[in-house]
TORLUMKOL-573955 format. One record per residue: x, y, z of N, C-alpha, C, O in turn. Coordinates in Angstrom, 3 decimals. Example, Ala and Ser with C-alpha at 12.3 -4.5 7.8 and 13.67 -1.06 7.14 Angstrom:
<pts>
13.190; -5.690; 7.800; 12.300; -4.500; 7.800; 13.200; -3.300; 7.800; 14.236; -3.319; 8.465
12.850; -2.250; 7.080; 13.670; -1.060; 7.140; 12.900; 0.030; 7.870; 13.409; 1.138; 8.039
</pts>
This chain:
<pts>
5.611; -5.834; 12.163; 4.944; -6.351; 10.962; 3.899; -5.356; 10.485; 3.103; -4.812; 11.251
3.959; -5.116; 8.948; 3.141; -4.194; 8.571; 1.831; -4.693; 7.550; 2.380; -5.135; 6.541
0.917; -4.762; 7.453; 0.099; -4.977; 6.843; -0.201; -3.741; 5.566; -0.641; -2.602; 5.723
0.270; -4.532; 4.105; -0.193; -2.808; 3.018; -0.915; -3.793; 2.078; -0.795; -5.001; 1.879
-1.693; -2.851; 1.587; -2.198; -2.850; 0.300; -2.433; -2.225; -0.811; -2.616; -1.009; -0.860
-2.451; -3.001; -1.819; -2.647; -2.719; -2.646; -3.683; -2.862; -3.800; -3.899; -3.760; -4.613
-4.413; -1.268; -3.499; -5.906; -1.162; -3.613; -6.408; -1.068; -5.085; -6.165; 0.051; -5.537
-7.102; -1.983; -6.078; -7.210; -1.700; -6.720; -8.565; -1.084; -7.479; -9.482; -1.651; -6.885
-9.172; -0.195; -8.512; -9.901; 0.144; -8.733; -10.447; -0.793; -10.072; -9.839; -1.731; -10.587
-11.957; -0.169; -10.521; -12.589; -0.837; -11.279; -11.819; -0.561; -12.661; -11.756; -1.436; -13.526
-11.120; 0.958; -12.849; -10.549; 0.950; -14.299; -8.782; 0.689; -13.968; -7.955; 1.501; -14.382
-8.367; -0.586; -13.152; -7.411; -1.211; -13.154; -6.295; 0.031; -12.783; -5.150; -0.300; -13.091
-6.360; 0.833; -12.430; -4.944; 1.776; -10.879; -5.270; 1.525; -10.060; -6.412; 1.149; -9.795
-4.506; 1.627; -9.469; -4.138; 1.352; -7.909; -3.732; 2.441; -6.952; -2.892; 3.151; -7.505
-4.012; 2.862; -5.686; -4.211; 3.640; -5.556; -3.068; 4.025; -4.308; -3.123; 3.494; -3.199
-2.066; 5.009; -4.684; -1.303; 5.548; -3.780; -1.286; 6.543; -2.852; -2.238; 7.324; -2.864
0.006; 6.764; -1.658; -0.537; 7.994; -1.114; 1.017; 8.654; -0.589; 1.975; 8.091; -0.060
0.813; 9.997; -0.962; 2.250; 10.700; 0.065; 2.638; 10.862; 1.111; 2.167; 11.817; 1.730
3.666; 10.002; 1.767; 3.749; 10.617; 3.046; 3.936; 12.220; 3.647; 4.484; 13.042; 2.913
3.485; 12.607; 4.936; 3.470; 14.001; 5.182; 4.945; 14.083; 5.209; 5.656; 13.139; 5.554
5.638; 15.905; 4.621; 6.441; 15.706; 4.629; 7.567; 16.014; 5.821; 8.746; 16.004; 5.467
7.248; 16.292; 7.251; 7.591; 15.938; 8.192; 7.785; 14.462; 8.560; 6.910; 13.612; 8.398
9.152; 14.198; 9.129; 9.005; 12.534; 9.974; 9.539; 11.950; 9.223; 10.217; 12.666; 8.487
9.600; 10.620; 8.947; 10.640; 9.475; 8.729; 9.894; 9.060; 6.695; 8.763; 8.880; 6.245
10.727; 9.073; 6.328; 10.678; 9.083; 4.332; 9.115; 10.190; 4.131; 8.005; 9.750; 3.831
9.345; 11.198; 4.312; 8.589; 12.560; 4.326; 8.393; 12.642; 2.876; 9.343; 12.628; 2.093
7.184; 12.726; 2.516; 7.751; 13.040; 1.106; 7.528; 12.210; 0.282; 7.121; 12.573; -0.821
7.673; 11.205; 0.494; 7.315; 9.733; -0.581; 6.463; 9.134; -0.631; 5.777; 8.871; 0.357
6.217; 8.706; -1.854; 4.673; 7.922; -2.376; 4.783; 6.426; -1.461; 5.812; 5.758; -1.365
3.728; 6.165; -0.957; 3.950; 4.447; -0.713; 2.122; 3.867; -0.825; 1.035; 4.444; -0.807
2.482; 2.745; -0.914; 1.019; 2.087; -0.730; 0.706; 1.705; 0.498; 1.520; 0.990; 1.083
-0.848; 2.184; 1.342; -1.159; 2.616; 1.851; -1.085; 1.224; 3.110; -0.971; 0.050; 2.757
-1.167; 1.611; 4.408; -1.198; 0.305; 5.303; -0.833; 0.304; 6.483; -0.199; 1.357; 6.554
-0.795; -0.246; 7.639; -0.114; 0.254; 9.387; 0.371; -0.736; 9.875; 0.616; -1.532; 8.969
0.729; -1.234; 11.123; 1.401; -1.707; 12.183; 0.097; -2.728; 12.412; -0.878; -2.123; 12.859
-0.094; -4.036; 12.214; -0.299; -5.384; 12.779; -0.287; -5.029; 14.107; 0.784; -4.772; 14.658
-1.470; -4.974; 14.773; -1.713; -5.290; 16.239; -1.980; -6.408; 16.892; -2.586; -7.312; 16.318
-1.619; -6.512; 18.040; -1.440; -7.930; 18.883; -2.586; -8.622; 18.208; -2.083; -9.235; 17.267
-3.976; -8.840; 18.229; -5.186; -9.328; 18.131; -5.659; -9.721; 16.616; -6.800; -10.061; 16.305
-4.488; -9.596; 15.702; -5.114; -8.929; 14.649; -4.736; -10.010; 13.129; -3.645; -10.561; 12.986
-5.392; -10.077; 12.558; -5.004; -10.845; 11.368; -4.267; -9.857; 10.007; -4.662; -8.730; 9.710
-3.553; -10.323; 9.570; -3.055; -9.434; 8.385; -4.634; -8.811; 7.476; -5.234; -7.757; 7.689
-4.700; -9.028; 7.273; -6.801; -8.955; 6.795; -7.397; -8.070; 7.383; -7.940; -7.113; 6.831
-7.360; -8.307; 8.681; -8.087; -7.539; 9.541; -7.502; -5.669; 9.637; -8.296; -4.728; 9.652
-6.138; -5.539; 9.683; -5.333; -4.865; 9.826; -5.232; -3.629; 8.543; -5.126; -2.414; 8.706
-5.298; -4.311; 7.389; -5.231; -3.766; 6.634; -6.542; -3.270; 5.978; -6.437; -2.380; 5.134
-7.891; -3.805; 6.313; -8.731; -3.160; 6.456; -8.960; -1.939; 7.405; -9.235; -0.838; 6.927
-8.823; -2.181; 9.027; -8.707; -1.225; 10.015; -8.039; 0.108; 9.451; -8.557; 1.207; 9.252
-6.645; -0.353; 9.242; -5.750; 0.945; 8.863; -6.347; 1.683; 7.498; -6.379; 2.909; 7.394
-6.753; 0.890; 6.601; -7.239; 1.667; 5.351; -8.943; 2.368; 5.610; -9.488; 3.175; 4.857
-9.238; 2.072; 6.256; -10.889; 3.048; 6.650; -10.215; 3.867; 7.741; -11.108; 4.615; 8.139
-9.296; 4.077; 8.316; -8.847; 5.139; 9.330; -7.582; 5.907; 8.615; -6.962; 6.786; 9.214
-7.267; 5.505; 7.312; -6.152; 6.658; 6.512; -6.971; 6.986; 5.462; -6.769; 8.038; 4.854
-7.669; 6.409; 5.223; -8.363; 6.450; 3.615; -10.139; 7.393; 3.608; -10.631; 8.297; 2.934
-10.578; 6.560; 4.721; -12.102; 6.434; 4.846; -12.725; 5.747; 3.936; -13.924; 6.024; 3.904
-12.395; 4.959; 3.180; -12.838; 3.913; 2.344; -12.827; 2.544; 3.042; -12.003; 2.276; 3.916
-14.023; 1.464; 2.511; -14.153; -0.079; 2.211; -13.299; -0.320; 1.584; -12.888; 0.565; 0.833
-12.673; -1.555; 1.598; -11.908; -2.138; 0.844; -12.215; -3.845; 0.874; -12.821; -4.212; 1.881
-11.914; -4.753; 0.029; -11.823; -6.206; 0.238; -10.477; -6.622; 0.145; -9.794; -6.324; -0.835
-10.064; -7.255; 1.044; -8.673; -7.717; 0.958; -8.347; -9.177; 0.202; -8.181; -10.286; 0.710
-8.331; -8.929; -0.639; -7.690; -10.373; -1.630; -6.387; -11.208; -1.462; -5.877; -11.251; -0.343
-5.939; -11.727; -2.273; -4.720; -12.676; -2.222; -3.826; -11.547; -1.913; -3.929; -10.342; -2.144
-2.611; -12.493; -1.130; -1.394; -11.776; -0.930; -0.599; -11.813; -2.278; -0.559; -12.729; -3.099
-0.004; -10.647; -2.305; 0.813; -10.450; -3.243; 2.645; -10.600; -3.217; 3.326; -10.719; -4.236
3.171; -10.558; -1.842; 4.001; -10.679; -1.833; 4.751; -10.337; 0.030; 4.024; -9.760; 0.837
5.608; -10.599; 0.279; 6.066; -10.048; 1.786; 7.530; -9.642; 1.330; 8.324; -10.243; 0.605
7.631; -8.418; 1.992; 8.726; -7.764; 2.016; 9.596; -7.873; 3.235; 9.047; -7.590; 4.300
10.963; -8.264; 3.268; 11.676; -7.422; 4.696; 12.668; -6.785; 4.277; 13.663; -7.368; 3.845
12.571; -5.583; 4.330; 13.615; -4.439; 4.376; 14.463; -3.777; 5.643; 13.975; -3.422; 6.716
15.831; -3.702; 5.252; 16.638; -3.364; 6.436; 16.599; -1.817; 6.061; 16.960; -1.524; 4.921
16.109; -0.595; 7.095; 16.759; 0.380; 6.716; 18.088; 0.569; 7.838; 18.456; -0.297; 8.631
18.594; 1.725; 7.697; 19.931; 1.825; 8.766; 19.910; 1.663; 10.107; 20.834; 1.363; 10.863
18.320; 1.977; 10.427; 17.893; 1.771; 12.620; 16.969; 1.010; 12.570; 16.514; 0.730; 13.679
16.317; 0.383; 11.434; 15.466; -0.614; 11.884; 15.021; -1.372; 10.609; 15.425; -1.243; 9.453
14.350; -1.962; 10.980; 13.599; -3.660; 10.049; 12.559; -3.591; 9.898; 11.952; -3.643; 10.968
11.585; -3.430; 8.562; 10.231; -3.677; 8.401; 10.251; -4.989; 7.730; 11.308; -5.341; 7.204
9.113; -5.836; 7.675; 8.166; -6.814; 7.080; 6.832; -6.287; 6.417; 5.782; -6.246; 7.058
6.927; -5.900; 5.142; 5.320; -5.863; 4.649; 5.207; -6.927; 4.424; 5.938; -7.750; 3.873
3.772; -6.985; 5.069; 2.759; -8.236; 4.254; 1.635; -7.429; 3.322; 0.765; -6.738; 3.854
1.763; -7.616; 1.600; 1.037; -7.065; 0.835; 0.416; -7.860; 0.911; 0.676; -8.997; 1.304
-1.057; -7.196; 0.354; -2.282; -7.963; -0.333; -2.537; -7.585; -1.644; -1.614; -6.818; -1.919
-3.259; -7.686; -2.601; -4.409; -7.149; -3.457; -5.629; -6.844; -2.815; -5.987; -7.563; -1.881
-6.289; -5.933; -3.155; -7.230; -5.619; -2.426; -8.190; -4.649; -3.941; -7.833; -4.349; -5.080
-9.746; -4.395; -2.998; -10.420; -4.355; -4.386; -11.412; -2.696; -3.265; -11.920; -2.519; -2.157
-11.159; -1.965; -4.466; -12.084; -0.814; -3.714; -13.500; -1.305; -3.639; -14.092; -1.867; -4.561
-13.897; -1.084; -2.665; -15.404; -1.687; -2.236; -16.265; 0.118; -2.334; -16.854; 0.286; -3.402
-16.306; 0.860; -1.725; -16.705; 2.120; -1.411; -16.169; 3.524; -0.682; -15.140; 3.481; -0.007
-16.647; 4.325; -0.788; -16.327; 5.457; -0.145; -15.047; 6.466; -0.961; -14.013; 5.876; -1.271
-15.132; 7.508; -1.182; -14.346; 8.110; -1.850; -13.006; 8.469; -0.894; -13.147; 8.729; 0.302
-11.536; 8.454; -1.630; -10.623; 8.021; -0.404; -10.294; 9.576; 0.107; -10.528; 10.491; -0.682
-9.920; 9.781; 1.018; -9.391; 10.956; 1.615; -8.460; 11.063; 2.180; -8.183; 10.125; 2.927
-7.332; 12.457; 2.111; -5.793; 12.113; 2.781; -5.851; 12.703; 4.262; -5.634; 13.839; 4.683
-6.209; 11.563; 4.877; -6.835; 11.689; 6.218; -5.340; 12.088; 7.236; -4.898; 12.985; 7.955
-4.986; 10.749; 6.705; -3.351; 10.674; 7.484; -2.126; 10.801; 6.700; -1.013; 10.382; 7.017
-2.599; 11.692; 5.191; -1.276; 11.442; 4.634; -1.310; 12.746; 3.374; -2.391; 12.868; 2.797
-0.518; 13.406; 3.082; -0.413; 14.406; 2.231; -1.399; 14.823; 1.199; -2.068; 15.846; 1.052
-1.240; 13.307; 0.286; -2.108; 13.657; -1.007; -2.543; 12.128; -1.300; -1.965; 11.212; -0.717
-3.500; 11.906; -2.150; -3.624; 10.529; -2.805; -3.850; 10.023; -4.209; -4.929; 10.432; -4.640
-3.357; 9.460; -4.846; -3.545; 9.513; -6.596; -4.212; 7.986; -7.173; -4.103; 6.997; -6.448
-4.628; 7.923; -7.985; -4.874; 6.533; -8.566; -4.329; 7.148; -9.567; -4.340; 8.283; -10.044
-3.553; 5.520; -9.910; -2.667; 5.671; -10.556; -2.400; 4.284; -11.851; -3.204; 3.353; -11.893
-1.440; 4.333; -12.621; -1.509; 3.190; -13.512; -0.352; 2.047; -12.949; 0.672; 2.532; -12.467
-0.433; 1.063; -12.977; 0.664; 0.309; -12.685; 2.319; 1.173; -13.224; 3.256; 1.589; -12.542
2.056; 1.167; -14.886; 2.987; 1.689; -15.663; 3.680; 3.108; -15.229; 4.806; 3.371; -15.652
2.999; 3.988; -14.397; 2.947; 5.377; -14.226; 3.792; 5.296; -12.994; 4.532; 6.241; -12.718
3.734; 4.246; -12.242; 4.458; 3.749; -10.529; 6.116; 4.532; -10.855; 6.691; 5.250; -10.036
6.646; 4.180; -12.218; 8.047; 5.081; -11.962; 8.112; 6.120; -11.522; 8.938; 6.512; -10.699
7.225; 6.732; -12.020; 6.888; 8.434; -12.130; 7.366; 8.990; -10.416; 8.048; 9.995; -10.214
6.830; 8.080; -9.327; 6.957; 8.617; -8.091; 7.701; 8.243; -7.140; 7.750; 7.024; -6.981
8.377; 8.952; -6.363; 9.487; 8.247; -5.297; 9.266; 7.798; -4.609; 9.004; 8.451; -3.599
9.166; 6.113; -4.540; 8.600; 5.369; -3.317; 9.798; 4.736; -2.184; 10.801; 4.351; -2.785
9.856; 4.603; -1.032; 10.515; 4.254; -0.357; 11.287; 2.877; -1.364; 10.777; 2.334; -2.344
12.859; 2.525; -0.635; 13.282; 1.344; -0.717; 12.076; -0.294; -0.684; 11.943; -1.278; -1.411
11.539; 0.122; 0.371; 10.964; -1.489; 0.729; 9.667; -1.267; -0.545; 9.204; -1.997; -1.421
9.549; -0.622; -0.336; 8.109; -0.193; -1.828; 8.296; -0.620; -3.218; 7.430; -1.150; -3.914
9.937; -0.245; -3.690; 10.142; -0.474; -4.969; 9.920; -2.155; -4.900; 9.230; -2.512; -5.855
10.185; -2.898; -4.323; 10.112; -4.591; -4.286; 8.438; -4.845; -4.427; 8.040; -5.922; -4.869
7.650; -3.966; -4.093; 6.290; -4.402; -3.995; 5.762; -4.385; -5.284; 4.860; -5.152; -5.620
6.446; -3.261; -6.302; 6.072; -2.811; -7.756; 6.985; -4.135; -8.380; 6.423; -5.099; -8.900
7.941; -4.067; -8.296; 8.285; -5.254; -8.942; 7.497; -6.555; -9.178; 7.048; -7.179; -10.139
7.554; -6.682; -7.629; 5.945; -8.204; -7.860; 5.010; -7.285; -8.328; 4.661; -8.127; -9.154
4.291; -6.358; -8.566; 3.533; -6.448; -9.085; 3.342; -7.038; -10.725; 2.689; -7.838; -11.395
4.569; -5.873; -10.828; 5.026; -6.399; -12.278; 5.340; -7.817; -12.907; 5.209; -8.166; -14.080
5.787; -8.539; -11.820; 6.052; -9.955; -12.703; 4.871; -10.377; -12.566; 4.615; -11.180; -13.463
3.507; -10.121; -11.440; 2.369; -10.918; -11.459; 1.332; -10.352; -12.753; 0.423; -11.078; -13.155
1.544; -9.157; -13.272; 0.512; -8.293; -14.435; 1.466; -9.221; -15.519; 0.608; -9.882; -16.104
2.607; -9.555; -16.008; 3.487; -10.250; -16.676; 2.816; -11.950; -16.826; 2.392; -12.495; -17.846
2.889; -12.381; -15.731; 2.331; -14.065; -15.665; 0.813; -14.143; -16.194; 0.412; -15.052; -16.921
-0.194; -12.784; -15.611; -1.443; -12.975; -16.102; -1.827; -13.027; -17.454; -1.368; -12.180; -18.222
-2.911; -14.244; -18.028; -3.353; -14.665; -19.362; -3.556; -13.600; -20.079; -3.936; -13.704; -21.245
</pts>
């Protein structure tokens, strides 16, 4: 189980990151997040992992959606959130590069399979809002 989020800023992007391009989807944009540990609340997790990839605060808001994706050797579960930049300027601690970005602009970059489902909800939830 993976805990991601999706971080948003005060002028409404959200903020992505590249994976290094060594290792497993090398290369691709995803929104940022780690591995749920035994002890750990989805909340908790996705704070932990985002001040140890990012070096930023964050607030973790409503969930946005859960993913399970089959790839060919194995099975993920994201559990997204919304989440709200709190502080600290982000840094690509554990990961290539990092962009804020526009919702609209999300085509622009190659995000894993299980990722494209996360933009989608995003999209129908920016769609439902007044």
């Amino acid at each position: 189980f993976i805990g991601v989020a999706v971080i948003w800023n005060d002028r409404g992007q959200i903020l992505i990151d590249r994976r290094r391009p060594e290792g497993l989807l090398g290369g691709l944009w995803e929104f940022p997040g780690g591995k749920i540990e035994a002890d750990e609340t989805v909340e908790d997790c996705i704070r932990r992992e985002i001040l140890e990839e990012l070096g930023i605060y964050i607030e973790v808001g409503q969930p946005l959606c859960t993913v399970t994706h089959a790839y060919s050797h194995f099975k993920v579960t994201l559990n997204v959130h919304h989440c709200t930049h709190l502080s600290g300027d982000p840094q690509p601690i554990e990961c290539d590069e990092i962009r804020w970005v526009t919702l609209d602009a999300l085509d622009e970059y190659p995000f894993p399979k299980a990722n494209i489902q996360i933009i989608e909800a995003l999209r129908e939830a920016s769609v439902r809002q007044p």
